[in-house]
C-alpha positions as CSV (number, residue, x, y, z in Angstrom):
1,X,48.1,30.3,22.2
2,X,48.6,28.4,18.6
3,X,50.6,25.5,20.8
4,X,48.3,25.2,23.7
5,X,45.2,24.9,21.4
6,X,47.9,22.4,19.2
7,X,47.8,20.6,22.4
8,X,44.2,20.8,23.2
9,X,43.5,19.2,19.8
10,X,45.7,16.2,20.0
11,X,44.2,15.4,23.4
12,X,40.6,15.7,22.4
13,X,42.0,13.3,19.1
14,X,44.0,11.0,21.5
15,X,40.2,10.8,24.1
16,X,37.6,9.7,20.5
17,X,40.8,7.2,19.6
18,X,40.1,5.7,23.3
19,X,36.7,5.9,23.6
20,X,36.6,4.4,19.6
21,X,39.0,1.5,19.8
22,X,37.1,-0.7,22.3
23,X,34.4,-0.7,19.7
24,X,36.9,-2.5,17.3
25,X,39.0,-4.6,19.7
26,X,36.4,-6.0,22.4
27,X,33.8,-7.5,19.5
28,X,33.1,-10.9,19.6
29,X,32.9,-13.5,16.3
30,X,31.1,-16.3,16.7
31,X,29.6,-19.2,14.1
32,X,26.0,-20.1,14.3
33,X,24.1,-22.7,13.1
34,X,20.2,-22.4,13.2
35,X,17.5,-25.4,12.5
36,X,16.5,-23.0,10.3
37,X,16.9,-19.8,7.7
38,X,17.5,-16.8,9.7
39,X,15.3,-14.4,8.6
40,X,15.1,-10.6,9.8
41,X,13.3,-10.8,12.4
42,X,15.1,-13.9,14.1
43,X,18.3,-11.4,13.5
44,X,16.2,-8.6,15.2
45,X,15.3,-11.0,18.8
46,X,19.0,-12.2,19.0
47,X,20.3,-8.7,19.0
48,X,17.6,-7.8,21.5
49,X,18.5,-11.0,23.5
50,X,22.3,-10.7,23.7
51,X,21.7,-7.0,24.0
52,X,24.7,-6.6,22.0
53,X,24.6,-5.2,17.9
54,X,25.3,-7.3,15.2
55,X,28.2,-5.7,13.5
56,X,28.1,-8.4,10.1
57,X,26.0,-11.3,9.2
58,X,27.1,-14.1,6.7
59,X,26.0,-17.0,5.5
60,X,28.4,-19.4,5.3
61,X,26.0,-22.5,4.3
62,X,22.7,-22.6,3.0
63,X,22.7,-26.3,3.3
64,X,23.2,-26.4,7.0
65,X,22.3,-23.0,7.5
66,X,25.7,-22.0,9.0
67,X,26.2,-18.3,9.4
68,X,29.2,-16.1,11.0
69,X,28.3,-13.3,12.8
70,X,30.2,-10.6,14.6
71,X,28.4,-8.8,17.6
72,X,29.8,-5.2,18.7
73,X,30.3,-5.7,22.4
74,X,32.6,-9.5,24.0
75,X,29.7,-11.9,24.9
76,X,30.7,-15.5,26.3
77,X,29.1,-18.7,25.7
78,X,26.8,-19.3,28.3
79,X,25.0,-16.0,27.6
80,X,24.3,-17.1,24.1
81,X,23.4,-20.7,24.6
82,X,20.5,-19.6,27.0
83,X,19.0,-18.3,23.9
84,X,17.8,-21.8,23.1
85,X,15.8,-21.3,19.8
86,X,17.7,-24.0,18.1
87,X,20.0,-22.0,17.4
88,X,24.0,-23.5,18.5
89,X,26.8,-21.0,18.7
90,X,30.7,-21.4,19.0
91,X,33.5,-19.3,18.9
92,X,35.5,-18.6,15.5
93,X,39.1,-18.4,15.7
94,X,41.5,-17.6,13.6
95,X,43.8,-20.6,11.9
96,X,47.3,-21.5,12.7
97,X,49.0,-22.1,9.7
98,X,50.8,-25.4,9.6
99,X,53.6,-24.3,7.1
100,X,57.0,-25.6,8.5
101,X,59.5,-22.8,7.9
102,X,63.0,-22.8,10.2
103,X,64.2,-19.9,12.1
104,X,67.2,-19.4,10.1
105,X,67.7,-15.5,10.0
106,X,68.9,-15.1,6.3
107,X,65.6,-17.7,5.0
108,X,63.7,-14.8,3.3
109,X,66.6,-14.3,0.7
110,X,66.2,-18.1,-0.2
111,X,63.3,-17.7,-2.4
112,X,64.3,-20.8,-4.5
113,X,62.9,-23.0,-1.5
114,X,59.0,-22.3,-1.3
115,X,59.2,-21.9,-5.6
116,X,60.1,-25.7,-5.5
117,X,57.8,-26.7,-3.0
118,X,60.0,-27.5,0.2
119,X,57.7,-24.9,2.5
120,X,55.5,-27.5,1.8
121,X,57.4,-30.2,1.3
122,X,59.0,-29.8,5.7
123,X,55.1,-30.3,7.1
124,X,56.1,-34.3,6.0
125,X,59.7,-34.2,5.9
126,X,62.9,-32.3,6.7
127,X,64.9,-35.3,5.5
128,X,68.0,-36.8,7.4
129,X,66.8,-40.4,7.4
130,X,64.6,-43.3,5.9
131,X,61.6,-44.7,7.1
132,X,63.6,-47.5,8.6
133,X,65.6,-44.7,10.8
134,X,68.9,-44.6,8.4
135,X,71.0,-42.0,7.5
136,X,70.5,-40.6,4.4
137,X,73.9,-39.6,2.1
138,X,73.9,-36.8,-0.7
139,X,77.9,-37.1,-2.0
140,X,79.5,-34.0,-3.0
141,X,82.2,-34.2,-5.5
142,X,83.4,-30.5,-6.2
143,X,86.9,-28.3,-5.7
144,X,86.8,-27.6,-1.8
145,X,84.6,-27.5,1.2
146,X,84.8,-25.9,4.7
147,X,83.2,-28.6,6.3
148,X,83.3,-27.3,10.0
149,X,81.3,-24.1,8.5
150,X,78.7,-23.2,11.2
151,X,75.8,-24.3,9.0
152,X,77.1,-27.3,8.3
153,X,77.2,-28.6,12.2
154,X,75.9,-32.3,12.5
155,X,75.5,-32.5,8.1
156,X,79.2,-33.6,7.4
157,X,79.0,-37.7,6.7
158,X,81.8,-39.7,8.9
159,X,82.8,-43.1,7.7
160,X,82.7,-44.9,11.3
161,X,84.8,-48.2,10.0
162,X,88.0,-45.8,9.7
163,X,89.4,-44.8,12.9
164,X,90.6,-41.1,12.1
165,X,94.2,-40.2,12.1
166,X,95.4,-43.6,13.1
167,X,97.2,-43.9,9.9
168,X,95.7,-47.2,9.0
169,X,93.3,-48.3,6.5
170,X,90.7,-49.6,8.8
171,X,87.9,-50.4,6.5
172,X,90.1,-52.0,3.9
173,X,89.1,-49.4,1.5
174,X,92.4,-48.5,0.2
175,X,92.5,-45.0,1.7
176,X,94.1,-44.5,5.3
177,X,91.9,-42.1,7.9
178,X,89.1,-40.8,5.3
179,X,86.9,-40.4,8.0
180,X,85.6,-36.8,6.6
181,X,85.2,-38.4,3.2
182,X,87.9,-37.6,0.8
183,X,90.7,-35.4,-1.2
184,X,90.9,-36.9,-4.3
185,X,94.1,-35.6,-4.7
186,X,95.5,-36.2,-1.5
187,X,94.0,-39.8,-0.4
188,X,93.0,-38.1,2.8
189,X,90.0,-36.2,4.6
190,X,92.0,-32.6,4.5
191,X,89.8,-30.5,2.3
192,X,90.8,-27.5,1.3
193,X,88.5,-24.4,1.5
194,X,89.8,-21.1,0.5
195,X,87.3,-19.3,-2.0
196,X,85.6,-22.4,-2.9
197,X,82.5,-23.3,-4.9
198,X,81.8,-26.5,-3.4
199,X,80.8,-24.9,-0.1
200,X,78.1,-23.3,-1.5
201,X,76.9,-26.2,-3.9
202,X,76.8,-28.4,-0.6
203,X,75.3,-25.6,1.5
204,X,72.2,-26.1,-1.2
205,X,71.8,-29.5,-0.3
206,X,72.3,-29.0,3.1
207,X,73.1,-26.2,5.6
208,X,71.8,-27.0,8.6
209,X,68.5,-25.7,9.5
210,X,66.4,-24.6,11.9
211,X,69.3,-23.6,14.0
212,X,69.3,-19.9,14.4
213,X,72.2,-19.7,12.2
214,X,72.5,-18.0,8.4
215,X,70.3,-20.1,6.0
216,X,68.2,-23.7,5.8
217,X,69.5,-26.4,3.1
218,X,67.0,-28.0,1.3
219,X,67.0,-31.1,3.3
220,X,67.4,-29.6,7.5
221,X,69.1,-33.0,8.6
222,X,71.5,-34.8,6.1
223,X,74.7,-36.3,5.8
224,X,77.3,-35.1,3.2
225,X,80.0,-37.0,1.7
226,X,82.4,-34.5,1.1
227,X,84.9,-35.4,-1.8
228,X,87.2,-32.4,-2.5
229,X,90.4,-31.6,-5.2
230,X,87.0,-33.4,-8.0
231,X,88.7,-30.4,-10.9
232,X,90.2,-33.5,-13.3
233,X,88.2,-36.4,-15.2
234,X,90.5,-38.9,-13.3
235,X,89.5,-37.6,-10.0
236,X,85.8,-37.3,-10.8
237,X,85.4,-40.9,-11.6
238,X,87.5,-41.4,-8.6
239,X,85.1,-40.4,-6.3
240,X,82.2,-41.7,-8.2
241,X,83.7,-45.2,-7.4
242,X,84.1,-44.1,-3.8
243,X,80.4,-43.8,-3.2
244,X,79.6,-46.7,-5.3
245,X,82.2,-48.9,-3.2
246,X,80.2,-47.5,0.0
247,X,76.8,-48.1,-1.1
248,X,77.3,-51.1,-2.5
249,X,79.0,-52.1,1.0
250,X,75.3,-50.7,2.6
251,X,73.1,-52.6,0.2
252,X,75.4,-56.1,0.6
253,X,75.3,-55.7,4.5
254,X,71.6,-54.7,4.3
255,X,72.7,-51.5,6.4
256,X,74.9,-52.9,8.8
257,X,78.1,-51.3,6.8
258,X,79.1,-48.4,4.1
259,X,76.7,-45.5,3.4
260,X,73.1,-44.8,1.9
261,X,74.8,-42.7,-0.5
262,X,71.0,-41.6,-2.4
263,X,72.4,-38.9,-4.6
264,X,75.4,-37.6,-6.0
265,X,76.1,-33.5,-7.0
266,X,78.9,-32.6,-9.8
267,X,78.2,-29.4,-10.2
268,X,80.9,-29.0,-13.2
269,X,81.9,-30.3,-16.7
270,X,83.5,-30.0,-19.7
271,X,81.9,-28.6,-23.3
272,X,82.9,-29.5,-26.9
273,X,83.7,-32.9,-25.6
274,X,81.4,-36.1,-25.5
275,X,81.0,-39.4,-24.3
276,X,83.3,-40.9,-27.0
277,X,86.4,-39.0,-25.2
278,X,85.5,-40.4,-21.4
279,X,83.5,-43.6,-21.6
280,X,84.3,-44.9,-18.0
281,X,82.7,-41.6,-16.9
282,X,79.6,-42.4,-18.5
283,X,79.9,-46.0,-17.4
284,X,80.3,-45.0,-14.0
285,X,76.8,-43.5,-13.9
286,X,75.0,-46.9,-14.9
287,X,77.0,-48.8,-11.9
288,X,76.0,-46.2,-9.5
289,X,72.1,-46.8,-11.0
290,X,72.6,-50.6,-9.9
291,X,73.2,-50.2,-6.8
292,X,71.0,-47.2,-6.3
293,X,72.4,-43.9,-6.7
294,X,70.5,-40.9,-8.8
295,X,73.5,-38.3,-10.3
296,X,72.5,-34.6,-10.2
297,X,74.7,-32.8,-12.8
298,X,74.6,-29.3,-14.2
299,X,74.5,-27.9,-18.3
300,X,76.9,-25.8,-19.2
301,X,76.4,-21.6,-18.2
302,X,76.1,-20.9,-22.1
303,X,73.0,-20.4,-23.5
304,X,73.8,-23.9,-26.1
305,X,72.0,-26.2,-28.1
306,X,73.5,-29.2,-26.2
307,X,70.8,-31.0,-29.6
308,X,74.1,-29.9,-31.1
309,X,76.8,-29.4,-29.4
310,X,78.3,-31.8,-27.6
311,X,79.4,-31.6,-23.6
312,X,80.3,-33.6,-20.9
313,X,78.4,-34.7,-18.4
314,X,75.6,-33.8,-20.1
315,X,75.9,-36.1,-23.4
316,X,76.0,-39.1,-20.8
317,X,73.1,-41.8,-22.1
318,X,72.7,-42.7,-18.9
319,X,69.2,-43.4,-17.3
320,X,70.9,-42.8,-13.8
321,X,71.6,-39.1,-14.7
322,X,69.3,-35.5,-13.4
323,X,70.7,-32.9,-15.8
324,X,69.6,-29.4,-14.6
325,X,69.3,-26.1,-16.8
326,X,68.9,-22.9,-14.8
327,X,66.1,-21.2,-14.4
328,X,65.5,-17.5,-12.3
329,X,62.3,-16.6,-10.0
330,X,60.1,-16.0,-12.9
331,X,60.6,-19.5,-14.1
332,X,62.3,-18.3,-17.6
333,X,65.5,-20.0,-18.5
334,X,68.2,-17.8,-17.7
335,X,70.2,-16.6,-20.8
336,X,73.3,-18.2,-19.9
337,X,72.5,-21.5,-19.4
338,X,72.6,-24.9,-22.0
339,X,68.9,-26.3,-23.4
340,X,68.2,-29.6,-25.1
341,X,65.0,-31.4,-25.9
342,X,66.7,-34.7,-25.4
343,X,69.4,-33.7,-23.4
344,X,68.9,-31.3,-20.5
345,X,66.3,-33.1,-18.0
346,X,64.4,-30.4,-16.2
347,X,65.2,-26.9,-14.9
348,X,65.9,-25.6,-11.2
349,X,66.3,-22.7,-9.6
350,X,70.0,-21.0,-10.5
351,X,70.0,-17.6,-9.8
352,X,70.5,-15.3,-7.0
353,X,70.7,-18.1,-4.7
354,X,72.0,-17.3,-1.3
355,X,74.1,-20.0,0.5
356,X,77.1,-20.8,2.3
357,X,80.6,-19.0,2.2
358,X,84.2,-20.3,3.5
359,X,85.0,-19.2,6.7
360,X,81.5,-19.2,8.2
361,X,79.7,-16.4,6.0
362,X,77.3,-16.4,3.1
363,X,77.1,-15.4,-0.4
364,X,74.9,-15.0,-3.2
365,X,75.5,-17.7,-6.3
366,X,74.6,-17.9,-9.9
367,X,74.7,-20.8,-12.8
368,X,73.5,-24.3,-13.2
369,X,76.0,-25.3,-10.4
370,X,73.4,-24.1,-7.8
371,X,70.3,-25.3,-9.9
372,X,71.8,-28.7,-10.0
373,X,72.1,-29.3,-5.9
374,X,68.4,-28.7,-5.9
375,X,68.4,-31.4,-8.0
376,X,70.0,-33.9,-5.6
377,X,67.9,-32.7,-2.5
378,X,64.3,-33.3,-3.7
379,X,66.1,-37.3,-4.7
380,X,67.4,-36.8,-0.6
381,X,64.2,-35.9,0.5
382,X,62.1,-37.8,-1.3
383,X,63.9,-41.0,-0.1
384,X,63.5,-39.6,3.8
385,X,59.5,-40.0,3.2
386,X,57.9,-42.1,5.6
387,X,57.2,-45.1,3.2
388,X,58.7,-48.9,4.7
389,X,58.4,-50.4,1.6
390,X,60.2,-47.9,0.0
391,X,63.1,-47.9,2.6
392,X,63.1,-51.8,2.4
393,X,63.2,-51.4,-1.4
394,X,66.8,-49.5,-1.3
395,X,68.6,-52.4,-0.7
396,X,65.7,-55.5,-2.1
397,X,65.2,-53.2,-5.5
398,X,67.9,-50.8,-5.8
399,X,68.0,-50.1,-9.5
400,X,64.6,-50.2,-10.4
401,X,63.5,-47.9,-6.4
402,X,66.4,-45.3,-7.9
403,X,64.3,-45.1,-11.7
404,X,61.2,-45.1,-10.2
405,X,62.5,-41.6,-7.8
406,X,63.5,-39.8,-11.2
407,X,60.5,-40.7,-12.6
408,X,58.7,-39.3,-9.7
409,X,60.9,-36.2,-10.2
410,X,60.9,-36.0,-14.0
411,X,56.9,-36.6,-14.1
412,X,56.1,-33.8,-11.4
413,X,57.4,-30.5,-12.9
414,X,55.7,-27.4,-13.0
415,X,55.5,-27.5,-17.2
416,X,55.9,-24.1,-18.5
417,X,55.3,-23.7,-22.7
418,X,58.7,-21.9,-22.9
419,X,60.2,-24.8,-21.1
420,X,58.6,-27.7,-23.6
421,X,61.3,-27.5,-26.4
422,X,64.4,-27.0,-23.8
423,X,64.2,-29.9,-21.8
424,X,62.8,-33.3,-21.6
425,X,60.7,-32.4,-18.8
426,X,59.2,-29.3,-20.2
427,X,59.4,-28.0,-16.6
428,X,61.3,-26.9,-13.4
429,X,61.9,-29.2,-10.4
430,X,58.6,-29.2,-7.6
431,X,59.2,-31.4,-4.9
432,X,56.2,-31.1,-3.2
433,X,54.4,-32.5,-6.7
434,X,56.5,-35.4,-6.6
435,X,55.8,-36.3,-2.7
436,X,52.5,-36.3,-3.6
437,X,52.6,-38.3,-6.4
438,X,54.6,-40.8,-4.3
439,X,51.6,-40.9,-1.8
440,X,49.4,-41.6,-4.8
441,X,51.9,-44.8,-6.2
442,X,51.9,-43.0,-9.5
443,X,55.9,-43.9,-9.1
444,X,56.9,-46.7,-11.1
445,X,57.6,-46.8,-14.8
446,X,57.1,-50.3,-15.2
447,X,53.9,-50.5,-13.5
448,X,55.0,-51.4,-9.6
449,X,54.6,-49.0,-7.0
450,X,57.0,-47.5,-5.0
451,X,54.9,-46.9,-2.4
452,X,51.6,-48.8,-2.1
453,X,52.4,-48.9,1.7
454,X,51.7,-45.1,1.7
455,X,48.6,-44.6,-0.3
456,X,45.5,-44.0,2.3
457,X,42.2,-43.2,1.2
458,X,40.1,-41.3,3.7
459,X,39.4,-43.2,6.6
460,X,38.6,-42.5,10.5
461,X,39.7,-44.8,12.9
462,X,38.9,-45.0,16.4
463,X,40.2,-47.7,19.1
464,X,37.8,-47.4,21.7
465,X,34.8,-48.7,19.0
466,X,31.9,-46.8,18.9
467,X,30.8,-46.6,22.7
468,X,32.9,-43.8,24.2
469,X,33.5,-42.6,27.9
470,X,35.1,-38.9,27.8
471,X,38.2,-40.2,29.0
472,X,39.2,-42.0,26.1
473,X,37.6,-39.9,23.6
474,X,40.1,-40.4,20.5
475,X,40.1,-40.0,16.6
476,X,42.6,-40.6,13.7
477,X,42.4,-40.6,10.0
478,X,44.2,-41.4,7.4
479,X,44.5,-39.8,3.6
480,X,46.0,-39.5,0.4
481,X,45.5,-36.0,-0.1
482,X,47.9,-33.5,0.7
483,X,45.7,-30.5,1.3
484,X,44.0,-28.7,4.1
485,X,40.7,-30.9,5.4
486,X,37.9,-29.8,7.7
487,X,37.2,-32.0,10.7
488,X,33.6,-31.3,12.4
489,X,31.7,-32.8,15.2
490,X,27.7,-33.1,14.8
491,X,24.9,-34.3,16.9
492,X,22.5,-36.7,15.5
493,X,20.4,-33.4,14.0
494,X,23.7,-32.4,11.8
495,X,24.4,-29.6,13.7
496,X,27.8,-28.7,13.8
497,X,28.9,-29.0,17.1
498,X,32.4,-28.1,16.5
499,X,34.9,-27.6,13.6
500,X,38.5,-26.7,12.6
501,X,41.0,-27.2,9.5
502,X,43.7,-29.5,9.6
503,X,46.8,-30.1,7.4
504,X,47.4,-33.8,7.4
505,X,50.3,-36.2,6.9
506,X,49.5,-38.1,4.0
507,X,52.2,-40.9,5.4
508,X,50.8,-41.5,8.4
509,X,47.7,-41.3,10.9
510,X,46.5,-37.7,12.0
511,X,45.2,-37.4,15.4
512,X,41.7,-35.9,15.7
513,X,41.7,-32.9,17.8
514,X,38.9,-33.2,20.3
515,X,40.1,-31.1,23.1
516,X,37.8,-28.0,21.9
517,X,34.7,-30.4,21.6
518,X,35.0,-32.0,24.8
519,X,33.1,-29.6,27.1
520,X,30.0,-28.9,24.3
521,X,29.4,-32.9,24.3
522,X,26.7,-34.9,26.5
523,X,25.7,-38.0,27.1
524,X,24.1,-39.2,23.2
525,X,24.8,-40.3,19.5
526,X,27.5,-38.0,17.5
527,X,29.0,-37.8,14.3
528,X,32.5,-37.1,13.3
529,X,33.3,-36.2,9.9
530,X,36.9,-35.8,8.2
531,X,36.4,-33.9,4.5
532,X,39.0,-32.7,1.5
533,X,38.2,-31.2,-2.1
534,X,37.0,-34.8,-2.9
535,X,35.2,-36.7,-0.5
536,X,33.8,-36.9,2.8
537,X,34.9,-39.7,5.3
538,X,32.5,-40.2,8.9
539,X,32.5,-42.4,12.2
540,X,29.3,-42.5,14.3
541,X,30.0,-42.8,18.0
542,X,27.8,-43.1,21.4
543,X,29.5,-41.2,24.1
544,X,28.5,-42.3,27.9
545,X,29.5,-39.2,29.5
C-alpha cells in the first residue's frame, strides 16, 4: 500500500510538471515600440487583443518608448501587427556571442589566454601571416624540441632554399640541409627531444589550434624556427645570427627570400653575471632591432632585485629586448621570480600553464620561461593585424616598425600598484589593449603612426547610393572601436524597425546584416543607424521595393 500510493504521488507530480512546463517554455518575448507612453490601460487592450497575458513589462527607452514584453502563450507576428495602434512589434532573441575560442579539448586549463586578452584578441586575428599574406616567424632558441608533436602540425618553419638531406649547402648559408631550422650543436635540423623544456616554451607561442587536439598556442597559425642544443653563450649568439642572417635576407629581397623572423624566445640565462662578461650577446640584440626583430627573454626564477644584482640576459641595454617577470592568475608576482624598476619590462602569465609535452602529451609548467613566450606571441600577433602599411613598413622601416610594437606592448599593460615598483611597465602583458591601441595609431614613440591605414572612425557605406531596390539592399561600416555596437533600422517616424548587436572588426569593413529587416520593409524613406559607447553614425536610404 506505502509503494503504490509512492507511485500514485510521483505520477500526479510528474502530470502538474506537464501541464506546468508549457506555461514556461511556449511564451513568447517580443520588443515593442509605441508612438507613445504605454500607460495601463493601453497594457490592459493589448492583452485583451492578443488574448494572451503579459507575463513582464519593461521599459527599455523612455526616449523612444521601447519596451520588452513577454506574453504567456507563443503568438506570431501577423497576429500582433493587426493591432495597428502605432504600436510595432518584433521578436527578441537571444545574442550569439562572437568570442573566437578553438575546440581544442584541454583549452579550459589555459587560463593564461583570455587573462591576456587573446579570447578577444582571435575575433581580429589568429595570427600566421601579415597583411600582405606572409608568413610570420617566432624563432625558438632553447635545449630540444619535438617538432613533429601533434600540436605542432603545420607550425614548424622550413627554410625552402635548402633542399633537405641532400647534403649540400643550398642557400649558401653555411649550414648543409637545415631545413627544420637548426642544432646549434650539430649544424643540422636533428633536434633532440627527450624531457625537454623547449617543447613547452614553443607550444606557448604556438600549438596548433583549433584542431581538436590538446591545447591552442597563442598565435593558431605560425611558423617556428626551431633552434635546439641553445644551453651555451656561444650557441645562443649562434642562433641569434641565424635569424638575423634570414631576416635580413627577407627585408633585402623585399620578401622574395629568408624569413619574417618577428620575434625571438630565450627562455634561459645566466645570474651574477652582466653585460661586461658577454658583450656580443648584448650587441646581438641591437642588430636583430635593425633589421626588425623584438627579443622576448625571461628574469631569473629567484625572487631578486635585478636593481642590484646583476644577470644575463636581463642587464642587456638593449631597446630591442621584452624582459618578462612572472606573474600567477591573480596578477601578483610570483615569489620566485626577479623584479626591477629599470630592468624587468612587464610581467606575464608564468604559472600553472598547461602546454605541450615530448612525445605528443602535455604538461603543466612554471617560471618566467613560460611567461616569457607570451611575450613573443602578442609581438607575433600583433604584426599578423590586418594593417598594409604596417606590413609594408617591416621591410621600408624595420627598426623604427619593431620600437614602435614594444611600445604598443609596453604602453598597454593592465597596471597593477603592486606591479609599479617591479617593472618598468608597472603591469602584465594584454594584447587585446595593444591591438586596440594599434587601431587608434597611438603606436609610435617618435610621433609616426604605425598604423594610420587602420584607424576608422564611424562611418556607413553603401554602394548602391541612397535609392535601393531589395535586391541589392547592402550596408557596411567601418570603426575604431573595438566593442560591441547596436545596428538598427528606422522608418522616417524613428521607429525601430529592426535591431541587433554586432562585434566589429576594427581593421576592416563590417557587413550590415539586413536579412532579418528585409521582410518588415516597404516601399518608403528609412534610416540606418550604426552606434558604440561614443557616438552614433546614420545613412538615409529610399528603398523602391
Amino acid at each position: 500500500m506505502i509503494e503504490l500510493l509512492s507511485m500514485k504521488n510521483i505520477f500526479a507530480v510528474c502530470i502538474c510538471f506537464l501541464l506546468i512546463q508549457p506555461l514556461f517554455s511556449q511564451k513568447s518575448d517580443w520588443i515593442l515600440e509605441s508612438a507613445i507612453s504605454m500607460t495601463d490601460r493601453d497594457w490592459n487592450n493589448l492583452e485583451e487583443y492578443a488574448e494572451a497575458k503579459i507575463i513582464t513589462a519593461e521599459s527599455l527607452s523612455r526616449r523612444i518608448n521601447l519596451y520588452s514584453v513577454s506574453f504567456d502563450k507563443p503568438l506570431n507576428k501577423q497576429q500582433l501587427d493587426r493591432f495597428n495602434d502605432g504600436l510595432v512589434f518584433y521578436r527578441d532573441k537571444e545574442i550569439q556571442q562572437r568570442e573566437t575560442v578553438p575546440n581544442d579539448p584541454e583549452i579550459g586549463l589555459q587560463w593564461a589566454l583570455p587573462k591576456i586578452g587573446l579570447f578577444d584578441v582571435w575575433d581580429e586575428t589568429v595570427g600566421g601571416i601579415d597583411a600582405l599574406g606572409r608568413e610570420i616567424v617566432v624563432a625558438v632558441i632553447d635545449d630540444a624540441f619535438q617538432i613533429n608533436h601533434e600540436d605542432f602540425d603545420g607550425q614548424v618553419w622550413t627554410n625552402d632554399a635548402e633542399i633537405p638531406d641532400n647534403g649540400l649547402d643550398d642557400d649558401n648559408n653555411g649550414y648543409i640541409d637545415d631545413y627544420f631550422g637548426l642544432n646549434l650543436a650539430t649544424n643540422t635540423d636533428n633536434h633532440p627531444s627527450l624531457n625537454s623544456h623547449g617543447t613547452a616554451v614553443a607550444g606557448v607561442i604556438g600549438a596548433k589550434a583549433d584542431n581538436g587536439l590538446g591545447i591552442a598556442g597563442a598565435n593558431w597559425n605560425i611558423k617556428i624556427m626551431f633552434l635546439s642544443e641553445g644551453t651555451q653563450v656561444s650557441k645562443i649568439i649562434k642562433g641569434y645570427e641565424y635569424v638575423y642572417e634570414q631576416r635580413k635576407l627577407f627585408n633585402d629581397t623585399n620578401g622574395a627570400e629568408g624569413a619574417l623572423v618577428v620575434a625571438t624566445n630565450f627562455s634561459g640565462g645566466i645570474p651574477d653575471v652582466g653585460p661586461d662578461s658577454f658583450p656580443a650577446w648584448c650587441d646581438v640584440y641591437d642588430a636583430l632591432g635593425d633589421v626588425g626583430v623584438l627579443n622576448a627573454g625571461a628574469v631569473p626564477n629567484a625572487n631578486v632585485d635585478l636593481e642590484i644584482s646583476l644577470d644575463m640576459p636581463s642587464d642587456c641595454p638593449s631597446d630591442f629586448t621584452i624582459m618578462a617577470t612572472n606573474t600567477n592568475s591573480a596578477d601578483f608576482k610570483v615569489d620566485q621570480a626577479g623584479f626591477g624598476s629599470t630592468v624587468v619590462d612587464l610581467g606575464a602569465p608564468g604559472e600553472d600553464i598547461y602546454t605541450l609535452k615530448p612525445n605528443d602529451e602535455y604538461r603543466y609548467f612554471s617560471g618566467t620561461s613560460a611567461s616569457c613566450p607570451y611575450v613573443a606571441s602578442a609581438i607575433a600577433l600583433i604584426c599578423s593585424m590586418n594593417c598594409e602599411e604596417m606590413a609594408n613598413n617591416f621591410t621600408e622601416r624595420p627598426r623604427e616598425t619593431a620600437l614602435e610594437i614594444k611600445s604598443l606592448i609596453m604602453d598597454n599593460v593592465d597596471k597593477f600598484p603592486f606591479l609599479t615598483d617591479l617593472s618598468v611597465s608597472g603591469g602584465r602583458l594584454n594584447v587585446f589593449k595593444a591591438m586596440n591601441a594599434l587601431a587608434a595609431g597611438q603606436s609610435n614613440p617618435d610621433e609616426n603612426t604605425l598604423c594610420n591605414s587602420s584607424v576608422n572612425e564611424l562611418d556607413i557605406i553603401s554602394e548602391s547610393g541612397n535609392a535601393i531596390g531589395i535586391t541589392n539592399l547592402s550596408f557596411a561600416y567601418s570603426t575604431d572601436k573595438s566593442e560591441n555596437h547596436r545596428v538598427i533600422f528606422s522608418d522616417v517616424l524613428g521607429r525601430v524597425i529592426y535591431s541587433y548587436v554586432d562585434n566589429p572588426s576594427i581593421f576592416s569593413l563590417n557587413t550590415i546584416d539586413v536579412n532579418q529587416a528585409l521582410d518588415r520593409l516597404t516601399t518608403g524613406l528609412y534610416f540606418v543607424s550604426v552606434s558604440n559607447s561614443d557616438e552614433t553614425a546614420s545613412y538615409k536610404f529610399f528603398l523602391n521595393n
